[in-house]
C-alpha positions in Angstrom: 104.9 44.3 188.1 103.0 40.9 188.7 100.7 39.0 186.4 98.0 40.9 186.4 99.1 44.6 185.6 101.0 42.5 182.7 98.1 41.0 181.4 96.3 44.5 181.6 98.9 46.2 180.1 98.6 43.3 176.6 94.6 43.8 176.9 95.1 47.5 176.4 98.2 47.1 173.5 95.9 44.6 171.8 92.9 46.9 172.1 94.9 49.7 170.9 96.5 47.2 167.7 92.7 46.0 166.7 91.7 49.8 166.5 94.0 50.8 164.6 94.0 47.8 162.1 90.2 48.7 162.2 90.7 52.2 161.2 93.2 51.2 158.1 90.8 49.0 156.9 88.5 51.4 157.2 90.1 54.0 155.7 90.7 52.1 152.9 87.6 51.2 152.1 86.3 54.1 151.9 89.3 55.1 149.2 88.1 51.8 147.3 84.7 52.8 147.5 85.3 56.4 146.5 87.5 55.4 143.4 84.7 52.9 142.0 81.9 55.7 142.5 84.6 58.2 140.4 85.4 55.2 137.9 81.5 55.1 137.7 81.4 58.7 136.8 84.0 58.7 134.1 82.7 55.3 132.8 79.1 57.0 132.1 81.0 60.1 130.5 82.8 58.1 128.0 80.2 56.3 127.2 78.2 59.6 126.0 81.0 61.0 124.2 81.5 57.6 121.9 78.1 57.8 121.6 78.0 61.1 120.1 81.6 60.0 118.0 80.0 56.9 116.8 76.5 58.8 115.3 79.2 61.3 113.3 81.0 58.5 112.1 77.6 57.2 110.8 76.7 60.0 109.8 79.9 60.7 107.3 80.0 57.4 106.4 76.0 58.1 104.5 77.3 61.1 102.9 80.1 59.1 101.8 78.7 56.7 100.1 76.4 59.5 98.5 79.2 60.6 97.1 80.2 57.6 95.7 76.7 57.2 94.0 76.8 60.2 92.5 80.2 59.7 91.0 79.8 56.4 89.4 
C-alpha cells in the first residue's frame, strides 16, 4: 500500500466519520425540536385549564363572601 491508497483510504474514513456525526446531530435536533413543539402543546393546555380553575375559584370566592354578608 503506498501513500496514496493510504491517504484515499483516510479521505473516505473521514468522509464516512463527518456523515455520521452529521446525521447524530441531525437526529437530534429534530428530537429537540420535536419535544419543544410537544412542550408548546402541553404549555397552551395548561394554560386553559388554570384558566378555567382560576374563574371557579373566583367565582366561589363571590358567593362566599355573599354568604358572609348575609350572616353578619
Amino acid at each position: 500500500m503506498d501513500c496514496c491508497e493510504l491517504a484515499l483510504y483516510n479521505a473516505k474514513l473521514a468522509k464516512y466519520i463527518a456523515l455520521g456525526a452529521f446525521g447524530t446531530i441531525a437526529l437530534l435536533l429534530l428530537m429537540f425540536f420535536g419535544y419543544n413543539l410537544t412542550l408548546g402543546t402541553r404549555t397552551a393546555k395548561l394554560e386553559q385549564k388554570n384558566g378555567k380553575e382560576q374563574k371557579q375559584i373566583d367565582e366561589l370566592k363571590k358567593e362566599l363572601a355573599k354568604l358572609k354578608s348575609k350572616n353578619d
